[in-house]
N, C-alpha and C positions, 0 to 999 in steps of 0.2 A: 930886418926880420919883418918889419912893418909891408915892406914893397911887398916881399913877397908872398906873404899872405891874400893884399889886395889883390896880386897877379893872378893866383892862381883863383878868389872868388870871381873874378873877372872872369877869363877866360870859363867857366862853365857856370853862366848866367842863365839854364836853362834848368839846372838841378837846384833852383833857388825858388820862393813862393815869391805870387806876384807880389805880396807888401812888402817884404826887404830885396826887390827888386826897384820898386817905387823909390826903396829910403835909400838907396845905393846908388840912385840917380840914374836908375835907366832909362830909355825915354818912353814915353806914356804910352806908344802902341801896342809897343811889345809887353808892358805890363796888363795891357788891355786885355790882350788875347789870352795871357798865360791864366786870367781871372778868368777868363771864359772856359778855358779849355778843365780847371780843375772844378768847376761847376757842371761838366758834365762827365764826369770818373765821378765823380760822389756817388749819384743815384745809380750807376751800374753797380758799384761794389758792394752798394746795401742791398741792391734786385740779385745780386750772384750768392750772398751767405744770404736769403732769406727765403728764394726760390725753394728746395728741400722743404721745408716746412709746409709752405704753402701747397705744394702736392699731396704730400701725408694727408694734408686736412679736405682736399679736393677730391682723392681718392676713397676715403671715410663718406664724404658726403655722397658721391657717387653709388658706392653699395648699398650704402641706407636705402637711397633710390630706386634702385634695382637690386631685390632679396632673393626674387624668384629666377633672374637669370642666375644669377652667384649659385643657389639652391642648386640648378638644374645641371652646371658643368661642374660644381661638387660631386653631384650622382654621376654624369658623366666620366669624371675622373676615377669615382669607385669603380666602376664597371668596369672603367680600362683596366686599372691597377688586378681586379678579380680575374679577368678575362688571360692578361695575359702574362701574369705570374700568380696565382695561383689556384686557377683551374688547372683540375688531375687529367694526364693523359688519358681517352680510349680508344681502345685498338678495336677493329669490326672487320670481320668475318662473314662472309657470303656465299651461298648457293641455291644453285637455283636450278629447278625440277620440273618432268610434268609427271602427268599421272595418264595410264593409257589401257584399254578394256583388253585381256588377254583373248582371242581372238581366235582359238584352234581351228573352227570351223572354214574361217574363210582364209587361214594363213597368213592375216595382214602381218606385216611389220612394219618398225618404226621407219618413217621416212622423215628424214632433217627436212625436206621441203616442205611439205602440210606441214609440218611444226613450226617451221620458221613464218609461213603465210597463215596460221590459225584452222587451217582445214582440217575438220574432222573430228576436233575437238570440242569437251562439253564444260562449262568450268565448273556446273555442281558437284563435280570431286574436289576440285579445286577450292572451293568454299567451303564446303564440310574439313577437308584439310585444314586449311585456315581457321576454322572455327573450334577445330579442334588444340592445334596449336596454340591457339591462345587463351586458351581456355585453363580454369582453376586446377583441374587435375592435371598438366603437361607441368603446368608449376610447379605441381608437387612433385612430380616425378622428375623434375630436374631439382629441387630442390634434394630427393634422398639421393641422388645420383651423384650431385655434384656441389651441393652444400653451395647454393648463388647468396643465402641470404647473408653466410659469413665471408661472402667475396666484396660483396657490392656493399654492406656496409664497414667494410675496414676504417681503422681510423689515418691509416698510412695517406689515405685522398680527402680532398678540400669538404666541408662539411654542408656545402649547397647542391654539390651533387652527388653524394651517398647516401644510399638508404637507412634511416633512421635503424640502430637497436631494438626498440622496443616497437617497431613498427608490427603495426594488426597486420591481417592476411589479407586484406580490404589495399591497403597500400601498398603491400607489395605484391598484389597485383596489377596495380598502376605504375609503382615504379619497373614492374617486367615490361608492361606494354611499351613504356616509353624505352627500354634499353634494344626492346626485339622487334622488328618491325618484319611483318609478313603480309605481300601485298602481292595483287597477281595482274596480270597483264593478259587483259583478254583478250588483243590483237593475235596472240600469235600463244596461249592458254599455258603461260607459264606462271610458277611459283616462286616468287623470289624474295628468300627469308635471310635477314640481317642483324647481328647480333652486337652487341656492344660490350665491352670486358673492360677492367683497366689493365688486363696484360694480354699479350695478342694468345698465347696457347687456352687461356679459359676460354674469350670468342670463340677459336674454333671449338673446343668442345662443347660450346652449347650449340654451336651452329649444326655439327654432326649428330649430337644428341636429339636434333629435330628433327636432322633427315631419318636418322633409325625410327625412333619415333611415328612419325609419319611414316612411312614403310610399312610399321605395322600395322598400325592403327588401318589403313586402307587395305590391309591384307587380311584382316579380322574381319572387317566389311563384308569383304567378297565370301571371305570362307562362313559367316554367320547365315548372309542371305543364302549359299550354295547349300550350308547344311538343313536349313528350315525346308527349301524347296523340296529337299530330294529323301529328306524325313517326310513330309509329306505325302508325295510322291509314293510311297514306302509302307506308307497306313493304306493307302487309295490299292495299293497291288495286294497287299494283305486283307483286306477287307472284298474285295472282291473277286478274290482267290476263294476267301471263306464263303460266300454266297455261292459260288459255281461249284464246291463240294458237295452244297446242301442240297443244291437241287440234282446233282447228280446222284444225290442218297436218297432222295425222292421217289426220282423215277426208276430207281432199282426198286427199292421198295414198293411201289407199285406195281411192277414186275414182276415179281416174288406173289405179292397178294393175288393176282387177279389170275399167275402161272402163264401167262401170255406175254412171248417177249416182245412182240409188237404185233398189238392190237391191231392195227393196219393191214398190215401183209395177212394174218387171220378174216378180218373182211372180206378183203379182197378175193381170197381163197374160196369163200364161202358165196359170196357173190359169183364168183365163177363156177362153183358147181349146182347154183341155181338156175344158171342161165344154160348150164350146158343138159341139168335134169328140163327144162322148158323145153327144150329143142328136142329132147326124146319124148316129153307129151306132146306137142303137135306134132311129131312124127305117129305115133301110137293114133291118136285122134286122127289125124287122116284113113291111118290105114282100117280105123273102125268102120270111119262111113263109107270107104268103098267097098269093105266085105258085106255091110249090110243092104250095098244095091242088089246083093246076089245071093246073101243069107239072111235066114231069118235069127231075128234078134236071140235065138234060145241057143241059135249053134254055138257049139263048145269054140269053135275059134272067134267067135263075136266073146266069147264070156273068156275065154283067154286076154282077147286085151284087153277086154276093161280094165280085169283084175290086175293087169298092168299098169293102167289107166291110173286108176286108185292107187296103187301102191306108189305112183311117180307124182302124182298130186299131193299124197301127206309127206311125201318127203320133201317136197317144195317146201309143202309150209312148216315143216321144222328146221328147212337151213333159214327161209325169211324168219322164223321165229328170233333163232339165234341173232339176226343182226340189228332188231328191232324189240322193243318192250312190249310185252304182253303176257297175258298169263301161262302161254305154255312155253314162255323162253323161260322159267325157270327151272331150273337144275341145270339149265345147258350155261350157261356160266357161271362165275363166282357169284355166290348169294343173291344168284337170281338178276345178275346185273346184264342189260343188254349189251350186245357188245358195240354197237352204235356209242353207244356211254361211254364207253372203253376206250373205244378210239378218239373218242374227244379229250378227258380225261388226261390218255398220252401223249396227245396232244400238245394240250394245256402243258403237260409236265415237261415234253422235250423242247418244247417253245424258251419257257424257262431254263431249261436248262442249258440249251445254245444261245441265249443273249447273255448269260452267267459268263459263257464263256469268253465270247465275243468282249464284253467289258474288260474281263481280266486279263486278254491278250493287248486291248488298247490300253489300260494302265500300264501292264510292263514296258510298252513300246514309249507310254507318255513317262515312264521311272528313266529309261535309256535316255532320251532326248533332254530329260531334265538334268542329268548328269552333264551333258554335253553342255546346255546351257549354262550349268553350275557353273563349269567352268570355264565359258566364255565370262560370268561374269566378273570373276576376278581381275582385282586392280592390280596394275604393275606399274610402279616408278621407276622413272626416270631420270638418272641426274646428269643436267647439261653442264655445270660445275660443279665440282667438290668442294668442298668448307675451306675457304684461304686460311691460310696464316699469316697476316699481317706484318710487316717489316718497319710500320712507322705510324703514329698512330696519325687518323682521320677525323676524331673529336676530340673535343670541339674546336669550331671554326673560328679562330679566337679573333682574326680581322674579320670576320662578316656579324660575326655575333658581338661587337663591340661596334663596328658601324651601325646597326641595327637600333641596340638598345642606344645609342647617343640619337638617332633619327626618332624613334618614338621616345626620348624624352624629353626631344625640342619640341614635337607636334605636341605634348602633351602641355608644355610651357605656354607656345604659341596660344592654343585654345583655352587656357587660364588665362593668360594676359588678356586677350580678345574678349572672354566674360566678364573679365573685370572694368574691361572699359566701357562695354555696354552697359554695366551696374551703375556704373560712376556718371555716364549721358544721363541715364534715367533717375538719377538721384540728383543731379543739376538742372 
């Protein structure tokens, strides 16, 4: 029993520590070595269980060190976590329009080329649009239309990007601005308005609710400034209508008074049998003085034509009475009026009376023309798209918007660390 024990510690002399390898009478080299060799397994097996600890405590000391990087991929990590589980889908809806001068006159129409190259187009429609659209009262009206303020603040979406409940009209006018975007492209004078929902059929109804909208609003434009013009337009024909009555009431009435329908042609009249009684006194007068080469001034035919003479001479001077003032042109017209007066007088009045009219034929021709321009100036839209309806939503951009915010919250890190080290040079 003895041997065999010894046999078998013999034979595995290697599973034995060097000192009862010593006392066993092995020889000295080999107990040499096996002292050496358990002299270096000692310090691994206390470095292998005490490694773990010693990290925990390296790792602790580490953060202490750096608060503001830990800080900053903390933020990082919210932003991811917000970004991309729970930010609300929204769906967006878009069209887009021009606005163009209705044109009867010259018969234009629309040409896709100028429109697509910018020719011809002016974009202060296009801004008054704009300005219109975004404007407090399109709010409102899309608010009684389509109730946005109990859409956008639902509690069913993430509470960073809904619109507060108890939000003023002050904000949700800003949260509209930030959900609707209407911006125009003056290259080529297009409108193009973008609407944000968290379900794609609201988008489109607000998207369409602008184009109607807008449609009118520029069709009220044109029909406010058409009606002002040709109202107008309408006083100016009326009013100088009633002037060219008055003077034509006038000149009747001076007609009536003086019983001369024209003063003129009576002149004239009277002047012609002036001139034609003139021409029978020097006919008379000649024929005096050659009877008196032969008669004596008593003969009955010398006193024949004087008496002629005379009698063609006061009648001269009662036609020149009448066309001139003096004291024996009275009775011969109206209260004593010469009729030189007269025909100035009617003059005066039919002068009046034909620019009366003259005027009130060029207002009705400038009422025509204004009609016509009325309405060339009517606006007419155009829509080069209609309102999508969305199939998947577009915001937010949950990898560019989390790339983003992780890039400016490391520039924001960087330039805190950087101030701090500059604090810290100048405080050593």
């Amino acid at each position: 029993m003895t041997d065999k024990t010894s046999t078998e510690a013999g034979s595995r002399p290697e599973q034995m520590p060097a000192e009862q390898k010593a006392a066993a009478g092995a020889p000295a080299h080999v107990a040499a070595s096996d002292a050496h060799a358990d002299a270096q397994v000692a310090p691994a097996s206390r470095a292998f269980f005490s490694e773990p600890a010693y990290s925990v405590r390296a790792g602790k000391q580490w953060m202490r060190g750096h608060p503001l990087l830990i800080a900053s991929l903390v933020i990082i990590l919210i932003g991811a976590i917000y970004w991309g589980l729970m930010a609300s889908d929204r769906y967006v809806s878009e069209t887009h329009l021009i606005v163009e001068n209705t044109d009867l006159q010259t018969g234009q129409s629309f040409d896709l080329a100028s429109a697509l190259t910018g020719g011809g187009y002016s974009t202060t429609d296009l801004r008054l649009l704009r300005d219109h659209l975004r404007s407090v009262d399109m709010l409102q009206k899309l608010q009684d239309d389509l109730d946005l303020k109990a859409h956008y603040s639902g509690t069913a979406y993430d509470w960073l990007s809904r619109l507060p409940h108890d939000a003023s009209q002050e904000e949700f006018h800003d949260y509209y601005l930030r959900r609707v975007s209407i911006e125009i492209d003056d290259q080529v004078g297009v409108l193009r308005i973008r609407a944000q929902a968290y379900d794609a059929p609201m988008a489109q109804a607000i998207t369409r609710a602008l184009l109607t909208e807008g449609e009118a609003f520029m069709n009220e434009i044109g029909h406010t400034i058409a009606r002002t013009q040709v109202e107008f337009l309408e006083r100016q024909v009326e009013e100088s209508n009633h002037r060219a009555q008055q003077t034509r009431n006038a000149l009747l009435e001076y007609q009536n008074a003086t019983g001369l329908i024209s003063p003129q042609a009576q002149a004239e009249s009277l002047a012609a049998i002036s001139a034609r009684l003139e021409g029978e006194l020097a006919s008379l007068q000649a024929q005096r003085s050659v009877m008196l080469g032969y008669l004596s001034p008593e003969a009955a035919d010398v006193k024949q034509i004087e008496l002629r003479i005379d009698a063609l001479q006061k009648q001269i001077r009662n036609e020149r009475a009448k066309l001139t003032a003096g004291p024996k042109a009275k009775g011969k017209a109206k209260d004593g009026e010469a009729l030189n007066r007269a025909v100035e007088e009617y003059q005066r009045l039919e002068m009046q009376a034909q620019f009366a009219d003259e005027v009130y034929r060029s207002t009705v021709m400038a009422l025509e023309r204004g009609r016509v321009e009325a309405l060339r100036m009517l606006k007419k839209i155009t829509v080069l798209q209609q309102p999508t309806l969305a199939e998947e939503p577009l915001e937010p951009r949950r990898m560019y918007n989390t790339l983003v915010f992780a890039l400016l919250i490391g520039a924001l890190a960087i330039i805190f660390t950087l101030m701090t080290a500059i604090v810290r040079d100048h405080q050593d």
